[in-house]
N, C-alpha and C positions, 0 to 999 in steps of 0.2 A: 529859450527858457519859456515853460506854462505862465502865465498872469492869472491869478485867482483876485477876486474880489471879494472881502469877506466883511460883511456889514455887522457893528453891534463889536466892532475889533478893538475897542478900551472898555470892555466888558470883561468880566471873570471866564466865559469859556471859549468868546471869541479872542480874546489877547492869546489863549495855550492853543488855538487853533491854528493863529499867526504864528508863534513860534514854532507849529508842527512845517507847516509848510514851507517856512524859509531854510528849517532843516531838510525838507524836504527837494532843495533846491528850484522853488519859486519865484518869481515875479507875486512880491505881495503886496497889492491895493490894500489898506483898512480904510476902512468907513465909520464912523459915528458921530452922533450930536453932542453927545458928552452928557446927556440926560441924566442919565444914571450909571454910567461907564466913567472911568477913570482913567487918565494920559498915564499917571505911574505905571502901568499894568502893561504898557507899550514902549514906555523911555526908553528899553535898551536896545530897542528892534530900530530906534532913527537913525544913527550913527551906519545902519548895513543897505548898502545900497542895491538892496534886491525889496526893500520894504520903503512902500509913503503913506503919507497920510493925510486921508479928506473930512474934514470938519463938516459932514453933509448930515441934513436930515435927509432919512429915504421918503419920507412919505410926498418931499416934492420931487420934480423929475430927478432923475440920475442920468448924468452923461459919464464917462470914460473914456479918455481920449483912447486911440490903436486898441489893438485885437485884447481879445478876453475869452478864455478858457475854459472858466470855471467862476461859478458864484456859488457862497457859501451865506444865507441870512440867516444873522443872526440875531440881528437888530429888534428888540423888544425888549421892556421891560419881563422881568423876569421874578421876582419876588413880591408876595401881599403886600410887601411897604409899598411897593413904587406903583404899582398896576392899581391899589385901590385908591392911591393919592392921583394920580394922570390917567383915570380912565378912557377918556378920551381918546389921546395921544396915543394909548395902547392898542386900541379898537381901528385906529387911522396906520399905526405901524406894520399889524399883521391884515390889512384889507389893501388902503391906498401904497402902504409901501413895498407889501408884496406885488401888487400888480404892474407897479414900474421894475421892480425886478425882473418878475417874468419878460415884461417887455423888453429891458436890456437885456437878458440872455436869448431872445429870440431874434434882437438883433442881430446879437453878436454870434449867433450860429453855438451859446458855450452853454456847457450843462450847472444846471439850477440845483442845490439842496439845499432843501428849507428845511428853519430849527422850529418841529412841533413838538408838544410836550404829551406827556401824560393824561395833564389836565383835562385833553380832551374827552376821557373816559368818566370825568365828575367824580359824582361820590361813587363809586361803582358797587353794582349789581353781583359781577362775575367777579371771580377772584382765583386764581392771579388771573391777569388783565392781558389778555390775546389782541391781536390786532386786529382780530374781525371782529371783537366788540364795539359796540356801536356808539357806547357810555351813558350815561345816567346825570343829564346836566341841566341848570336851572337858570337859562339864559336872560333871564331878570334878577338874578340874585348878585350878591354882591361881587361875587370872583365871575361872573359871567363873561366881564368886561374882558376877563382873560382867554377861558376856556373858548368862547365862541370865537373871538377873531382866531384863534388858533383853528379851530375848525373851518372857520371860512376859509382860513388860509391854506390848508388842506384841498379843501373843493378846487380854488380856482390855481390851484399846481396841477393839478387832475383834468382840469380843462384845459390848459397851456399845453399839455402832453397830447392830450384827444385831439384837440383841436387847430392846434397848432407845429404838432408835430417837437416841440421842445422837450429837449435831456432833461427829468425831472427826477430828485430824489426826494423821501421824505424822512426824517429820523423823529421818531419822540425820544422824548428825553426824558426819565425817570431822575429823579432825587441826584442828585451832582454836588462834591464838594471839593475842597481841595484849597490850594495855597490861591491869594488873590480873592476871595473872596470879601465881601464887604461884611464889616461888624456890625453894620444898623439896617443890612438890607431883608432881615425880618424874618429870613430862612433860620430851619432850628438849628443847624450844625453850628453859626457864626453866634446867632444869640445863646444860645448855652454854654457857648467855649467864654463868650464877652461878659456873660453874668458871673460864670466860675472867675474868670480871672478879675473883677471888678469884687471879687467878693461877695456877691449876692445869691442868695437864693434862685434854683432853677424853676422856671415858671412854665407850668404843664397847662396849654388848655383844652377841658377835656378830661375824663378820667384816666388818661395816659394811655388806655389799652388800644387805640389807634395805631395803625403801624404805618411807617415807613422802609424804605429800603433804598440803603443808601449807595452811590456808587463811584471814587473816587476818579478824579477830572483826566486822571491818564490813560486809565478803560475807557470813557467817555469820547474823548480826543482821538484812541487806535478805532473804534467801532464807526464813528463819523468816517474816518480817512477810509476805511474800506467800503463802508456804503457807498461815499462818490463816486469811488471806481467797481462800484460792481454794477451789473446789469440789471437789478429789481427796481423796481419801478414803485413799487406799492409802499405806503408806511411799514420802519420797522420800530418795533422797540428796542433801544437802547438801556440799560440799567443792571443792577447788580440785584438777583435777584433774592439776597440775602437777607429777608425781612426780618422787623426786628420793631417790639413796642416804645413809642415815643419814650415810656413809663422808665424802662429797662436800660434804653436810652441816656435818659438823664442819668441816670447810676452809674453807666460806661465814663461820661463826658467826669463826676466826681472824682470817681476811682482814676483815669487818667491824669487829671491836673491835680490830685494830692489834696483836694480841699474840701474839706467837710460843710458845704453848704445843704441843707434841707432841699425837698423838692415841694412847692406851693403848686396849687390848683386854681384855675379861672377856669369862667362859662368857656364851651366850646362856640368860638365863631359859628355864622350861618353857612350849611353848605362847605363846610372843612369835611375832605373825604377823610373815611370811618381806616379804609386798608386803600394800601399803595404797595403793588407788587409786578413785577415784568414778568410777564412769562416771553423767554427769550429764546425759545425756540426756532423761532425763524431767522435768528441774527447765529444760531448756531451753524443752522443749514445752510446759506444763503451766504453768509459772511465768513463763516469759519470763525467767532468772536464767542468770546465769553469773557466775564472779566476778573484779571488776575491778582490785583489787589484786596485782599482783605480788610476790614473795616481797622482790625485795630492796628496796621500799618499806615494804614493811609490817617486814619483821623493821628498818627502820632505825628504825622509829615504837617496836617491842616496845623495842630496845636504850635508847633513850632515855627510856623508862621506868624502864627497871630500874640504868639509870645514877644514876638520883634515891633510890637508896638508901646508905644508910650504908655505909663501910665494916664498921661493927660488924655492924648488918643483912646483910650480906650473908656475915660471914663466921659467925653465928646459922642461916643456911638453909642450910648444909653438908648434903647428902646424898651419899651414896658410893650410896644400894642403886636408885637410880630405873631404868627401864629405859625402851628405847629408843621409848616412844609418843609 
């Protein structure tokens, strides 16, 4: 059997990742610190003994005992909550713990795909967002902490391939939602579903005409699995390229949960991009992928999720400060 290694695996899209590949008849390593990832998100994967699990920060070395196939990092903070609270840690996850990565998959002779994001495009210039754009980012600003280790993290996969001769792939990751998601991790899809069902008022900031473009976690999941196995080399985008105004948004998340709450305005954060959209052209060519859930299927699968919480749970994941990603 393959052994994959998939880092950041009691996280939201590393745990559907681990469950793609045990389905997929794997040997599955996970990896996480528990940071910002959660052991519920993996409890039912302990019990099969094709899946374990290593309590490891990556950004110190990584060993792995016998052979290794495949590595998948995923391991990073991933939402404004967590990235602007541990900037640090963030900046050390996508620099030092990428490069012990590479290192183990150089040892181990197994191919590398790394989780980069959109973000690397900033508030962007072009629109929709091609991979040969370059982005528009203000690496002393406040999300900097994010966008640029993801950039660096980019380069030095780039260099691991050039110069080392290692199986590198690269995927950004556009807007991702779905079940497992966290209620206070400051993404819009969890805080608008979390203030609908807490009863509050949906909170825009920003005159709402920003767009996102959402894309739910099991397109997200088929589009990675093909990228590792395919032969490109270069970033692609991942994402649904179904845009759509935060504003519009909010109106979708009301009308879905049945609750007549208002939509309120706050200042838009510093450096929160204006449009977020994939042009996924190359994941069309290249992958044969596009993605086949629609928004109002998939957000009725998310909402049914996060209805299986408590009222106490839900009114525990209060945030006021999350911003419109």
């Amino acid at each position: 059997m393959k052994r994959i290694l998939i880092t950041g695996a009691a996280g939201f899209l590393g745990s559907h990742l681990c469950d793609r590949f045990i389905k997929e008849g794997f040997k599955v390593i996970g990896m996480d610190n528990l940071i910002t990832g959660d052991l519920k998100n993996i409890e039912h994967l302990f019990k099969s003994e094709d899946f374990e699990f290593y309590n490891h920060d990556v950004t110190k070395f990584v060993h792995v005992p016998g052979k290794l196939d495949y590595i998948l990092h995923f391991a990073s903070p991933a939402s404004p909550i967590d990235y602007l609270k541990i900037p640090i840690q963030t900046l050390k996850v996508g620099s030092l713990g990428t490069h012990n990565l590479l290192g183990l998959a150089k040892e181990k002779n197994a191919r590398i795909l790394i989780a980069s994001t959109s973000e690397v495009y900033g508030d962007p210039l072009v629109h929709p967002q091609t991979e040969d754009y370059y982005g528009n980012v203000n690496t002393i600003g406040p999300r900097g902490v994010y966008d640029e280790a993801k950039r660096f993290q980019e380069s030095i996969t780039m260099a691991y391939h050039t110069y080392h001769g290692v199986e590198t792939r690269i995927v950004r990751i556009f807007n991702t939602y779905g079940p497992r998601m966290r209620l206070n991790d400051g993404r819009v899809v969890p805080a608008f579903i979390g203030q609908a069902l807490r009863g509050e008022d949906l909170t825009i900031f920003g005159d709402g005409l920003q767009t996102r473009s959402f894309c739910y976690v099991d397109d997200q999941v088929e589009g990675i699995y093909r990228l590792l196995f395919s032969d490109y080399i270069y970033p692609v985008n991942i994402g649904n390229p179904d845009e759509i105004t935060i504003k519009d948004f909010a109106e979708e998340i009301i009308k879905l949960t049945g609750t007549e709450q208002k939509v309120i305005y706050k200042d838009l954060p510093v450096n929160d991009p204006l449009q977020r959209q994939p042009d996924i052209s190359r994941a069309k060519e290249v992958l044969g992928w596009e993605p086949v859930v629609d928004r109002a299927e998939g957000m009725k699968k998310t909402l049914e999720y996060f209805k299986g919480f408590s009222q106490e749970e839900l009114q525990k994941s209060e945030h006021r400060d999350f911003l419109n990603n």
